[in-house]
ROVEX-964823 format. One record per residue (C-alpha): residue in three letters; x, y, z; residue number from 1. Coordinates in steps of 0.25 Angstrom, whole numbers. Layout:
N
aa:Ala, c1:X, c2:Y, c3:Z, i:NUM $
...
END
This chain:
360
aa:Unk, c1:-530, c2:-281, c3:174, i:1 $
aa:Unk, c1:-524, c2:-278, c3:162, i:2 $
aa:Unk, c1:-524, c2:-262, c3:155, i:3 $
aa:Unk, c1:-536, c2:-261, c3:165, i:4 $
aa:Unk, c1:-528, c2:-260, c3:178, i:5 $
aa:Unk, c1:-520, c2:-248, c3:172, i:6 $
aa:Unk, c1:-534, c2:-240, c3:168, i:7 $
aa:Unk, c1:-533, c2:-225, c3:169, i:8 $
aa:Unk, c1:-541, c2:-217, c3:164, i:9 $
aa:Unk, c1:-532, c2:-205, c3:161, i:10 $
aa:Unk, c1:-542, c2:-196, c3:153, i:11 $
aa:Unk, c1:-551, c2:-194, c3:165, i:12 $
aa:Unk, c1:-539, c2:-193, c3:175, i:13 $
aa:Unk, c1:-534, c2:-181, c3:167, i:14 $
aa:Unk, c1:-547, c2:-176, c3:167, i:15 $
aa:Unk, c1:-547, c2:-178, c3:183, i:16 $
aa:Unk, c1:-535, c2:-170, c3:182, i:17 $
aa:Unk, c1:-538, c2:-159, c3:173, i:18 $
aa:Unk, c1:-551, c2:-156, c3:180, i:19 $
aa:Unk, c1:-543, c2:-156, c3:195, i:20 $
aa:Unk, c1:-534, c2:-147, c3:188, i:21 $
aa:Unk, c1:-545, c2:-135, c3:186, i:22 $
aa:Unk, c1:-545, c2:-137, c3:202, i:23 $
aa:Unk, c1:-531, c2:-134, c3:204, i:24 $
aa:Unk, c1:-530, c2:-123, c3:194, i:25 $
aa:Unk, c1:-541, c2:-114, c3:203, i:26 $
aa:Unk, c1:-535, c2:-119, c3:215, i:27 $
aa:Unk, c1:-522, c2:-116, c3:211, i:28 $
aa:Unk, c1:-528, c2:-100, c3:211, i:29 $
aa:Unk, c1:-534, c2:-98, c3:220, i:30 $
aa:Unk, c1:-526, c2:-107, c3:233, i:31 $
aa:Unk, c1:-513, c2:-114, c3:230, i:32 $
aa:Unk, c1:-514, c2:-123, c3:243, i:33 $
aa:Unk, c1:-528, c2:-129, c3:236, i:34 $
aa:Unk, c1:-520, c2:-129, c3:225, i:35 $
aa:Unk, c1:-509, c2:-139, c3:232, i:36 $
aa:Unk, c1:-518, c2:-149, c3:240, i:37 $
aa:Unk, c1:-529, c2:-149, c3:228, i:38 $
aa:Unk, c1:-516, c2:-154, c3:220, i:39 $
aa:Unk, c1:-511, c2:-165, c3:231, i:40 $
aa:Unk, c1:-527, c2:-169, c3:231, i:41 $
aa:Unk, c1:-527, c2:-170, c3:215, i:42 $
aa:Unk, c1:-513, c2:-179, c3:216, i:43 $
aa:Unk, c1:-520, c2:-187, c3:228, i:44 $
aa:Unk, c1:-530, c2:-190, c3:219, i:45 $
aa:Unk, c1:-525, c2:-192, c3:207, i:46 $
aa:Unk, c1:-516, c2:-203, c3:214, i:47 $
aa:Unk, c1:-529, c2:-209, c3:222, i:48 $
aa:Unk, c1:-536, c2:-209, c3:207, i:49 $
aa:Unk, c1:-526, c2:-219, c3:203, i:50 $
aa:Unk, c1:-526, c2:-228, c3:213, i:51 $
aa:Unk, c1:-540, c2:-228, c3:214, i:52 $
aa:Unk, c1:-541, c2:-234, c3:200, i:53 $
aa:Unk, c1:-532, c2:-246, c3:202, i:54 $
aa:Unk, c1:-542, c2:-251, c3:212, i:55 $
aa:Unk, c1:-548, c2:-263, c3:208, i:56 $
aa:Unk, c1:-564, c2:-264, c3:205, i:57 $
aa:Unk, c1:-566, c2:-276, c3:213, i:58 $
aa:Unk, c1:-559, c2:-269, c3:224, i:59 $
aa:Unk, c1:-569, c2:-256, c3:222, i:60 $
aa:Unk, c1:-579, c2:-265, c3:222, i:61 $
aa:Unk, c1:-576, c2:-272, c3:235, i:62 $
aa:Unk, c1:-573, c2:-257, c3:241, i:63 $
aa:Unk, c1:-586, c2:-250, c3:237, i:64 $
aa:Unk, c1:-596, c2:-253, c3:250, i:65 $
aa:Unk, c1:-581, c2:-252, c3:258, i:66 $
aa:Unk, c1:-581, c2:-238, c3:253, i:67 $
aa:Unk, c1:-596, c2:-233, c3:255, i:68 $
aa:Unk, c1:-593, c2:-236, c3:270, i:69 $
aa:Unk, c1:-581, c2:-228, c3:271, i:70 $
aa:Unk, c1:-590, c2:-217, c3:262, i:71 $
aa:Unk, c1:-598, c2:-217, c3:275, i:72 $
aa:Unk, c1:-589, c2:-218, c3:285, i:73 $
aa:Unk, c1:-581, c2:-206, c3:279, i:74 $
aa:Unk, c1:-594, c2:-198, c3:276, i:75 $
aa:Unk, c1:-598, c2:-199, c3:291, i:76 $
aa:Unk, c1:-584, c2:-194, c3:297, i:77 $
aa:Unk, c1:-586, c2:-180, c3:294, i:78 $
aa:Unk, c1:-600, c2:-179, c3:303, i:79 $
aa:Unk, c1:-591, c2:-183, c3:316, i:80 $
aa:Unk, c1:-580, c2:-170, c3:312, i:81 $
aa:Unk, c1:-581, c2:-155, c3:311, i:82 $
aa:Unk, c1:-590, c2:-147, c3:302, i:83 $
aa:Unk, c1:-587, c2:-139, c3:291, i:84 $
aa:Unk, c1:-597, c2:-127, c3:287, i:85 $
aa:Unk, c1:-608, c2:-138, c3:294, i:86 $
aa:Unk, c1:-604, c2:-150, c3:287, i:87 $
aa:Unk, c1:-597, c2:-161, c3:290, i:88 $
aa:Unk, c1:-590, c2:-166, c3:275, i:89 $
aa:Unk, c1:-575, c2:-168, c3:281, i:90 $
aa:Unk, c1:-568, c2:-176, c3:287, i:91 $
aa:Unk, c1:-557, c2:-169, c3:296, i:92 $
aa:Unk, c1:-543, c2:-174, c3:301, i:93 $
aa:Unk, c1:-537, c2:-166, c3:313, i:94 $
aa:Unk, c1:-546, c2:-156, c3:308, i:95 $
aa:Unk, c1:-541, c2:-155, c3:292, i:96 $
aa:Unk, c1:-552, c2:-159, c3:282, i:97 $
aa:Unk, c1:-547, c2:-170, c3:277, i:98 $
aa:Unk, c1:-558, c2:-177, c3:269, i:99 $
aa:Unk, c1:-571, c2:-173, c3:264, i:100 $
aa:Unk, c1:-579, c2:-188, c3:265, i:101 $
aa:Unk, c1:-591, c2:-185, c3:256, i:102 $
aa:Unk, c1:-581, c2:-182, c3:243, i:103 $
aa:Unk, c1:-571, c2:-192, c3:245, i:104 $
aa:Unk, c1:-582, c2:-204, c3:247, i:105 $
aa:Unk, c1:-588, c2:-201, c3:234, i:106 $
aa:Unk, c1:-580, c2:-213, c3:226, i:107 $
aa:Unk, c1:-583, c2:-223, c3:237, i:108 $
aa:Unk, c1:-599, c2:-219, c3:237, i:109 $
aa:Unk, c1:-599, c2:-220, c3:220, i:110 $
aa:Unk, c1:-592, c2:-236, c3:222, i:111 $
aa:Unk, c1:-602, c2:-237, c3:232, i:112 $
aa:Unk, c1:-616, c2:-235, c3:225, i:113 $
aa:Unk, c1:-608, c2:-240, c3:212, i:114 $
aa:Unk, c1:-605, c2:-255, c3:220, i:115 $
aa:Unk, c1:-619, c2:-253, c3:226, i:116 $
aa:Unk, c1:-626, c2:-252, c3:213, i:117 $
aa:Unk, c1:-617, c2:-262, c3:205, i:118 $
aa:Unk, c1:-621, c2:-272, c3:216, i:119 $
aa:Unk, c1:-635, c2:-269, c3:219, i:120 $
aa:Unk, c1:-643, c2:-263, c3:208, i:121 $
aa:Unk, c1:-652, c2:-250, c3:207, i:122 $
aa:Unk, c1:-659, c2:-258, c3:195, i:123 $
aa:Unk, c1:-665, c2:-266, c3:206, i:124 $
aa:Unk, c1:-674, c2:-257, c3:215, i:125 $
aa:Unk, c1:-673, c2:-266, c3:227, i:126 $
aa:Unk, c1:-657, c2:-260, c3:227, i:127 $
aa:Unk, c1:-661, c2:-244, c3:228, i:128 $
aa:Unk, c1:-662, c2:-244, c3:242, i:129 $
aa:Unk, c1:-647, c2:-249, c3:245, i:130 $
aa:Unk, c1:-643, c2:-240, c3:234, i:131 $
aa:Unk, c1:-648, c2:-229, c3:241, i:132 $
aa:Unk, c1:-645, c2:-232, c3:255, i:133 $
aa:Unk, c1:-630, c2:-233, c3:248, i:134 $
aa:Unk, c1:-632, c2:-219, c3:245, i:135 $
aa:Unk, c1:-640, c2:-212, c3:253, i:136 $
aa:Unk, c1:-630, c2:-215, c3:268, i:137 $
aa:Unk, c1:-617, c2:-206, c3:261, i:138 $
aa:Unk, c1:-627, c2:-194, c3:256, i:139 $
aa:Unk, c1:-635, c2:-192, c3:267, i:140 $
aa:Unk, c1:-622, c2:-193, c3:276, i:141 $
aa:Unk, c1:-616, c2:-184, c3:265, i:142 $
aa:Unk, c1:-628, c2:-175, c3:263, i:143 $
aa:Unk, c1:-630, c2:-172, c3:280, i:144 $
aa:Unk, c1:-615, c2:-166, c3:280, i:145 $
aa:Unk, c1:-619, c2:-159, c3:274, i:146 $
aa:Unk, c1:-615, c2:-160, c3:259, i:147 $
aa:Unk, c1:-625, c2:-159, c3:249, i:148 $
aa:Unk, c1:-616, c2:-159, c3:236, i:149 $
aa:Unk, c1:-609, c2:-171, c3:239, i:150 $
aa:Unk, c1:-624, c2:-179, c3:242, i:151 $
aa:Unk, c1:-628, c2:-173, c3:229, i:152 $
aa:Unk, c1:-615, c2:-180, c3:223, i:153 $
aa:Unk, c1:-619, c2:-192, c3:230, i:154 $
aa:Unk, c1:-632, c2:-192, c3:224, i:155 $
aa:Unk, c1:-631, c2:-189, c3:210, i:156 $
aa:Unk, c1:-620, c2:-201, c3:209, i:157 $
aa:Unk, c1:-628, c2:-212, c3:217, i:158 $
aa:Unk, c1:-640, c2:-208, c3:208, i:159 $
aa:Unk, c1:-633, c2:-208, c3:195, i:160 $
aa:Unk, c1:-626, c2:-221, c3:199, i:161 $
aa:Unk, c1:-641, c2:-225, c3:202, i:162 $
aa:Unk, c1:-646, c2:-223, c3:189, i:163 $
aa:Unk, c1:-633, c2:-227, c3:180, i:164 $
aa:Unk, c1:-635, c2:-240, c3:188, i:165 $
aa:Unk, c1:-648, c2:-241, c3:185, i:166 $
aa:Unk, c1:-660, c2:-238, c3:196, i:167 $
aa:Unk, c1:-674, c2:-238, c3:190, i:168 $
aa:Unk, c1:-677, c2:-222, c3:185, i:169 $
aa:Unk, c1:-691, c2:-224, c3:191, i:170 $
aa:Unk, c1:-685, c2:-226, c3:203, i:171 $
aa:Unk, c1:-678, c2:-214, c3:202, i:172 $
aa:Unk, c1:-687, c2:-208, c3:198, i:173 $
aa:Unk, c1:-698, c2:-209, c3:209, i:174 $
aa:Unk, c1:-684, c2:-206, c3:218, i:175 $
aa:Unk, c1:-683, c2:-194, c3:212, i:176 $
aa:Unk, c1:-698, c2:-191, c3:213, i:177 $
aa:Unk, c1:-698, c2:-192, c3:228, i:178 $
aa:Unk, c1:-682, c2:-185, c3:230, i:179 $
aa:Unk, c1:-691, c2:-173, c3:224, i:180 $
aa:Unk, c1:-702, c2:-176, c3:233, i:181 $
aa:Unk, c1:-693, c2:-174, c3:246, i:182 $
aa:Unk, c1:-685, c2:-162, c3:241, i:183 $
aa:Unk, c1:-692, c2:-154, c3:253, i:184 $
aa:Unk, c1:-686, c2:-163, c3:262, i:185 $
aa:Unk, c1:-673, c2:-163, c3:257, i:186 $
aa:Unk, c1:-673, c2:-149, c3:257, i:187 $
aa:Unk, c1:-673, c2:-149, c3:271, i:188 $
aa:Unk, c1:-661, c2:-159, c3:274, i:189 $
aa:Unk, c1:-654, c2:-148, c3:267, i:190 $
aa:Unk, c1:-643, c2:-139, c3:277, i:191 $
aa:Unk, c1:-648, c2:-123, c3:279, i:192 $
aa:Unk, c1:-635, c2:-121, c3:270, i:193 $
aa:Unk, c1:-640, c2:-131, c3:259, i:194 $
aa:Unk, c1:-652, c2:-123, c3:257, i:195 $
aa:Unk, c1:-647, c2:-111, c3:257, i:196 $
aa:Unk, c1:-638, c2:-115, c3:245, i:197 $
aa:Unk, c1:-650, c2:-118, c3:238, i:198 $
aa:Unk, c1:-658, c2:-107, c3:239, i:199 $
aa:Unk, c1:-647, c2:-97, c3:239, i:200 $
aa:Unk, c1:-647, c2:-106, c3:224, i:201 $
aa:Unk, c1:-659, c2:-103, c3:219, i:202 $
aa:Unk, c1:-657, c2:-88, c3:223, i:203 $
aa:Unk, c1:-642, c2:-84, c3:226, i:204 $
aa:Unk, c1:-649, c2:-72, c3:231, i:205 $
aa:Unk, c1:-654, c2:-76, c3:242, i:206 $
aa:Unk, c1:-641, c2:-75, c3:249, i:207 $
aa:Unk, c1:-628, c2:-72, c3:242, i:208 $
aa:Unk, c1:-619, c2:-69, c3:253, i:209 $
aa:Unk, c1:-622, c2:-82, c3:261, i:210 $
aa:Unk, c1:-629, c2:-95, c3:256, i:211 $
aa:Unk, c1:-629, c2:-90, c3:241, i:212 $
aa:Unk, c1:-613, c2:-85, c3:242, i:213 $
aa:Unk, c1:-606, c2:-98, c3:237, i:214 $
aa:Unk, c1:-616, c2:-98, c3:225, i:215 $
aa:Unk, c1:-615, c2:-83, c3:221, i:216 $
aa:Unk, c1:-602, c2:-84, c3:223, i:217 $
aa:Unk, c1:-597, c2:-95, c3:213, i:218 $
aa:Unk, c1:-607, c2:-90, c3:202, i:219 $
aa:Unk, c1:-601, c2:-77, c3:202, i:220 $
aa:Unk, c1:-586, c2:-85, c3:202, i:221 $
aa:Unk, c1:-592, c2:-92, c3:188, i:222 $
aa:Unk, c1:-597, c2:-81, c3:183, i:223 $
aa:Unk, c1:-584, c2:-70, c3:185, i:224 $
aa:Unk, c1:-576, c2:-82, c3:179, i:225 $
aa:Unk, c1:-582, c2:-79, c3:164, i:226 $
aa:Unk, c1:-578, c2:-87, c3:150, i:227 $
aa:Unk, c1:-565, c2:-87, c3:155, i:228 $
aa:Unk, c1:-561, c2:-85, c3:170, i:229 $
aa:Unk, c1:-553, c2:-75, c3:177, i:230 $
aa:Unk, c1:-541, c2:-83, c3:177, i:231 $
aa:Unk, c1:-534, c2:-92, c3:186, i:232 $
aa:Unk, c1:-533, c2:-86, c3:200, i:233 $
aa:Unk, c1:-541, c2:-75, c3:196, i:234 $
aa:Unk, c1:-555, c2:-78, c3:202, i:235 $
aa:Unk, c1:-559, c2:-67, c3:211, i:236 $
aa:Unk, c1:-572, c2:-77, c3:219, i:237 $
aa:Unk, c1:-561, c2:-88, c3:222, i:238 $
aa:Unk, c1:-550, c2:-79, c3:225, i:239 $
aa:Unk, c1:-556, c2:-69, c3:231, i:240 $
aa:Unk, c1:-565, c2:-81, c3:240, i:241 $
aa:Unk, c1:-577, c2:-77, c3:238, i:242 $
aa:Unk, c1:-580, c2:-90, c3:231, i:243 $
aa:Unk, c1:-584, c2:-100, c3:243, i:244 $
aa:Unk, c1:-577, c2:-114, c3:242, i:245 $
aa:Unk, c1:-568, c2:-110, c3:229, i:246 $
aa:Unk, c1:-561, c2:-121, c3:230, i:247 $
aa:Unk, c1:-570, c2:-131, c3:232, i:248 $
aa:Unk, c1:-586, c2:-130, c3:228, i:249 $
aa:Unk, c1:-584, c2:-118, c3:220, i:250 $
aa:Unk, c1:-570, c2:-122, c3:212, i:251 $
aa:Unk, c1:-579, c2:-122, c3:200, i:252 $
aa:Unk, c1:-583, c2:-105, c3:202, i:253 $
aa:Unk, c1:-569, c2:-103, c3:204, i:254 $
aa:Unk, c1:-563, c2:-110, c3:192, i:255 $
aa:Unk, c1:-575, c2:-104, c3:184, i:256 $
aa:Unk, c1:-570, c2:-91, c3:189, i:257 $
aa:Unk, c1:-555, c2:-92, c3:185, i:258 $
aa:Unk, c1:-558, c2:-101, c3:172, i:259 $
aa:Unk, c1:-571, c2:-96, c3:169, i:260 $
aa:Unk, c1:-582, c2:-104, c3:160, i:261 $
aa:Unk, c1:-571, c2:-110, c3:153, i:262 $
aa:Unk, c1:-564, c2:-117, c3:165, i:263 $
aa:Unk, c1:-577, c2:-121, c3:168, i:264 $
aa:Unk, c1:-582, c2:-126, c3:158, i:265 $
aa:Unk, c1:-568, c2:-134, c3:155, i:266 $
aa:Unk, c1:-569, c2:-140, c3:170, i:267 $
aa:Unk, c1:-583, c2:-143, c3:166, i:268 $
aa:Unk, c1:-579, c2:-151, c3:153, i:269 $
aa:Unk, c1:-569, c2:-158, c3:160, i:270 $
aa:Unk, c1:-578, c2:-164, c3:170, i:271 $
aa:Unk, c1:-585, c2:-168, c3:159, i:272 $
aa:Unk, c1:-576, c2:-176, c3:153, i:273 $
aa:Unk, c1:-572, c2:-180, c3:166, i:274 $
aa:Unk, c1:-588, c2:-186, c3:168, i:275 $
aa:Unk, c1:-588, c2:-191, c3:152, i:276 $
aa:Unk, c1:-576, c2:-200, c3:157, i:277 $
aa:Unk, c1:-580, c2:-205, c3:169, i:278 $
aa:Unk, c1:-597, c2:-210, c3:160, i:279 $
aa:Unk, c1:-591, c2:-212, c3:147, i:280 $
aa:Unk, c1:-588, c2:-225, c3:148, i:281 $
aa:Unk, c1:-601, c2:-228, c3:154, i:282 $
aa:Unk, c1:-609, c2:-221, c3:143, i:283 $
aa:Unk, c1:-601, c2:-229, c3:133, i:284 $
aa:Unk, c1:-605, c2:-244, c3:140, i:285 $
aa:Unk, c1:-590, c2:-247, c3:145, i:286 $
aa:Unk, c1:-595, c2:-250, c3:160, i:287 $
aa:Unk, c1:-602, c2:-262, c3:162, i:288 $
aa:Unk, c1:-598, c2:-262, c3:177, i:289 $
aa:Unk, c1:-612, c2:-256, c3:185, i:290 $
aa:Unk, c1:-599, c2:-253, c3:196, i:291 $
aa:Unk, c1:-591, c2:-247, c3:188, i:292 $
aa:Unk, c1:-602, c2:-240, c3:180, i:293 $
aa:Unk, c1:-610, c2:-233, c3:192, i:294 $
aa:Unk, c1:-597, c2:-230, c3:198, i:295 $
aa:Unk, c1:-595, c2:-222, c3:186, i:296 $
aa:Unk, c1:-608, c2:-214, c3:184, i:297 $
aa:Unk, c1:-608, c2:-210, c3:199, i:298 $
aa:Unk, c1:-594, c2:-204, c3:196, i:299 $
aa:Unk, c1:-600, c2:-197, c3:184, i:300 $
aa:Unk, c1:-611, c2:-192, c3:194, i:301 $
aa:Unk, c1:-602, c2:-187, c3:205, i:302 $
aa:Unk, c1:-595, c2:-179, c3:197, i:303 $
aa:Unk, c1:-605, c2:-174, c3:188, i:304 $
aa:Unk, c1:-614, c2:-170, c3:199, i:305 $
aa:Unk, c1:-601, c2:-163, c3:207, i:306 $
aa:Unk, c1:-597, c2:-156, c3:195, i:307 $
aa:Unk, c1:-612, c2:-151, c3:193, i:308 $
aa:Unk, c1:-614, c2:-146, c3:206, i:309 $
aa:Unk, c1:-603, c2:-141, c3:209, i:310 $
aa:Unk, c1:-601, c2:-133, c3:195, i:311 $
aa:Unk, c1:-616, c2:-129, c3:196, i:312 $
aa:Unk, c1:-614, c2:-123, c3:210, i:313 $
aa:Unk, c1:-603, c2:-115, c3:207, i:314 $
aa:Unk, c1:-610, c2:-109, c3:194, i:315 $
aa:Unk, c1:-624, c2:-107, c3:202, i:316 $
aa:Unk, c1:-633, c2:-117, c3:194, i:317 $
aa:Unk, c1:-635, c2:-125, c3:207, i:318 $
aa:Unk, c1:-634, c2:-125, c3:224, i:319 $
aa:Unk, c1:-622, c2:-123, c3:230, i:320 $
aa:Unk, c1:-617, c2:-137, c3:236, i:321 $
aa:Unk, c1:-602, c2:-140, c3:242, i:322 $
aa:Unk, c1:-597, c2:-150, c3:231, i:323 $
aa:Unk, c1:-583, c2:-151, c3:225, i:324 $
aa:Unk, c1:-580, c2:-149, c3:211, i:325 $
aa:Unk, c1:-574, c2:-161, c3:207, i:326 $
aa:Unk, c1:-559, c2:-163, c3:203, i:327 $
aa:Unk, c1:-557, c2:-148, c3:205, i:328 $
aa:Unk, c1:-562, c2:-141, c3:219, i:329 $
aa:Unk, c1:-551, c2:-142, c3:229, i:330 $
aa:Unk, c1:-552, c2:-154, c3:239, i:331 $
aa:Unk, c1:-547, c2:-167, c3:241, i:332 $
aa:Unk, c1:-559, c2:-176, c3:244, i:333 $
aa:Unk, c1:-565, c2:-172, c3:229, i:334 $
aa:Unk, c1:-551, c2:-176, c3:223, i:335 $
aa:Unk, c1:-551, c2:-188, c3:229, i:336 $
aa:Unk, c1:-564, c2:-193, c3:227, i:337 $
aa:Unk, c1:-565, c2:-189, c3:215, i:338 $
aa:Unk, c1:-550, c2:-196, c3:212, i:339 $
aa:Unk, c1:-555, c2:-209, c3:218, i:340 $
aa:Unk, c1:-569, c2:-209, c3:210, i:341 $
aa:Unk, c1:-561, c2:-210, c3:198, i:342 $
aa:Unk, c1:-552, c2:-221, c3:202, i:343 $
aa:Unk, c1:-562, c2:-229, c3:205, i:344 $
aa:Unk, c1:-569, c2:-226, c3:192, i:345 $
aa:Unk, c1:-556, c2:-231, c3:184, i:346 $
aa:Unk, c1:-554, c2:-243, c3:193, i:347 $
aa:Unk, c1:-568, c2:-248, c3:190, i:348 $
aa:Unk, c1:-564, c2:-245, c3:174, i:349 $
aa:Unk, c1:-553, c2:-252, c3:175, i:350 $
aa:Unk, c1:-559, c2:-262, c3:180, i:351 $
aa:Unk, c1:-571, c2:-263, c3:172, i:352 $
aa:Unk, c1:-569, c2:-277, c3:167, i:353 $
aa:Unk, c1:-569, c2:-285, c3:180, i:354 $
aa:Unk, c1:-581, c2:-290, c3:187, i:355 $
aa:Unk, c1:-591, c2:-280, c3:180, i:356 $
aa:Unk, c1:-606, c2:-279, c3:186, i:357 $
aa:Unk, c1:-613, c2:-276, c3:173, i:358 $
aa:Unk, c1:-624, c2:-266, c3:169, i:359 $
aa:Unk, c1:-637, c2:-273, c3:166, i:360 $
END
C-alpha cells in the first residue's frame, strides 16, 4: 500500500470547501437555521468524503452492480409516499423529508455505467444495447417523477462516459439523427408544467405572474446585483421572497444579487478549477484504468452539466428546471452525493496501480 493508501488530495478538497463556503455565506443572510443544518451537512460530508476514499478499488469494483440495484430500489420508494407539488422525489420518515433518492444515487449510477463499460465495451457494437438498458431503467423512473433536470444529469454523464470510452461516432451519430426525428413525441411525455417553462422561455411574456415567474424573477435578482452586489444580507428578491426557491435552484441569483458579477464570476472560476482537477490527469495520460478513467469523465459531466443548467437558468439563457447548484444550494442529499462521488474518485486514484483494465 505504501504512500498510496494515505492519498488525499488536498487542493480539491479545499476547493470543495471554499466553494461550500459561497453557500453558507448567503445562507448565513438570509436564514440562520439553513445556515446551521447546511453546516452539520457540510461536516457530515466532509467526514463521509474521507471515508469513502479509504475504500479499496477491488472493493468498489465488487460493489458497483450491488449499488445500481440499491439506485433502483431507492428511486422507486418515493412513488409509494406522498407528493410534493405533483412529484414524488422524496423519501419521507414520519412524514419529515429525509432523502431526495435521485441526488444521493448519483455516485452509485457513475460506478455503475463505469464497471459496465470497463467490462463490456462500447467499442463493440454488440455491447450498446446492455449499455443502454443500464441506463435507461434509473431515467425513465427519474424522468416519470417528475424531474427533468436530474434525467438531463443522467444523460449528459452516461453519454460522455459513452464517448470517453469509446462508442462508434457514426453510431452516435445516426442516434442523434433519430432523437431529432422523435422530438414531437418527446414533447408530448413532457408534464403541462414542463412545457409551460419552456414556452414562458422563449417568451417570459407570455406569463409573468405564473409559468414565466420563477424565470423573470431571478434575471431581475442578476441584473439588480451589478459589478459588484448589494452586499451581504442586502438583497431585496431573497429577502423580501420574491425570489422562488432561494435557497435551493435559484442560490445562484441570489448570490449574484448580494455579490454581483464578481461573486459570480469567482464561484464560476472556482468550479473551474474544481472540473480542471478532476480531467487533468486524464488529459495529461495518467489513467490507464478504463474504470477509473470513465469514472472520471462522468464526474466531470455531472457537474459540468449541473453547474450549466442551473447557472444558465438563473441568468435566463435557458428553461427553468429544478436542479441544485452543486456544493452551494442548501440540502443534504446534493452534499452527500456530491462528497461521496469524490471519495470514490480519490479511492480509485489511489489505487490506480493495482489490477488496471487498460485503454486500448
Amino acid at each position: 500500500m505504501g504512500r498510496d493508501a494515505f492519498h488525499f488530495d488536498w487542493l480539491t478538497a479545499l476547493l470543495l470547501l471554499g466553494i461550500g463556503s459561497f453557500g453558507l455565506f448567503i445562507l448565513l443572510t438570509i436564514d440562520r437555521y439553513l445556515f446551521s443544518q447546511q453546516l452539520v451537512y457540510l461536516v457530515a460530508a466532509s467526514i463521509i468524503l474521507v471515508v469513502v476514499s479509504k475504500i479499496d478499488r477491488a472493493i468498489l469494483w465488487w460493489f458497483a452492480p450491488v449499488g445500481y440495484i440499491i439506485a433502483i430500489l431507492l428511486v422507486l420508494l418515493p412513488f409509494f409516499g406522498p407528493s410534493i407539488r405533483g412529484s414524488h422525489r422524496w423519501i419521507f420518515v414520519g412524514g419529515v423529508q429525509l432523502l431526495q433518492p435521485s441526488e444521493i444515487i448519483k455516485p452509485l449510477l457513475l460506478l455503475a455505467f463505469a464497471r459496465t463499460m470497463a467490462s463490456f465495451s462500447p467499442r463493440n457494437i454488440r455491447n450498446v444495447p446492455l449499455l443502454m438498458i443500464v441506463f435507461i431503467i434509473p431515467f425513465l423512473l427519474v424522468f416519470r417523477q417528475p424531474d427533468l433536470g436530474t434525467s438531463l444529469v443522467y444523460g449528459g454523464m452516461w453519454l460522455t462516459m459513452l464517448v470517453a470510452s469509446g462508442v462508434s461516432i457514426i453510431l452516435l451519430g445516426a442516434a442523434s439523427g433519430g432523437m431529432a426525428l422523435l422530438a414531437p413525441m418527446l414533447w408530448q411525455l413532457l408534464a403541462a408544467y414542463q412545457k409551460a417553462r419552456i414556452t414562458t422561455f422563449l417568451n417570459p411574456a407570455l406569463d409573468p405572474r405564473g409559468a414565466g415567474y420563477n424565470a423573470v424573477q431571478a434575471v431581475i435578482a442578476v441584473g439588480s446585483g451589478q459589478f459588484f452586489g448589494r452586499g451581504l444580507g442586502r438583497g431585496t428578491q431573497s429577502h423580501l421572497r420574491f425570489l422562488p426557491e432561494f435557497h435551493t435552484d435559484f442560490i445562484f441569483a441570489t448570490l449574484v444579487e448580494e455579490l454581483g458579477f464578481l461573486g459570480g464570476v469567482a464561484l464560476l472560476l472556482c468550479y473551474a478549477f474544481l472540473l480542471w482537477r478532476i480531467i487533468a490527469p486524464l488529459v495529461r495520460g495518467r489513467v490507464q484504468d478504463i474504470f477509473h478513467f470513465a469514472y472520471a469523465v462522468g464526474l466531470f459531466a455531472m457537474l459540468l452539466v449541473q453547474i450549466f443548467i442551473n447557472a444558465g437558468m438563473n441568468m435566463g439563457i435557458i428553461p427553468v428546471t429544478g436542479i441544485t447548484l452543486p456544493f452551494v444550494s442548501y440540502g443534504g442529499s446534493s452534499l452527500l452525493s456530491i462528497a461521496i462521488s469524490f471519495g470514490i474518485l480519490w479511492s480509485l486514484a489511489r489505487e490506480k496501480r493495482v489490477g488496471v483494465i487498460a485503454i486500448h
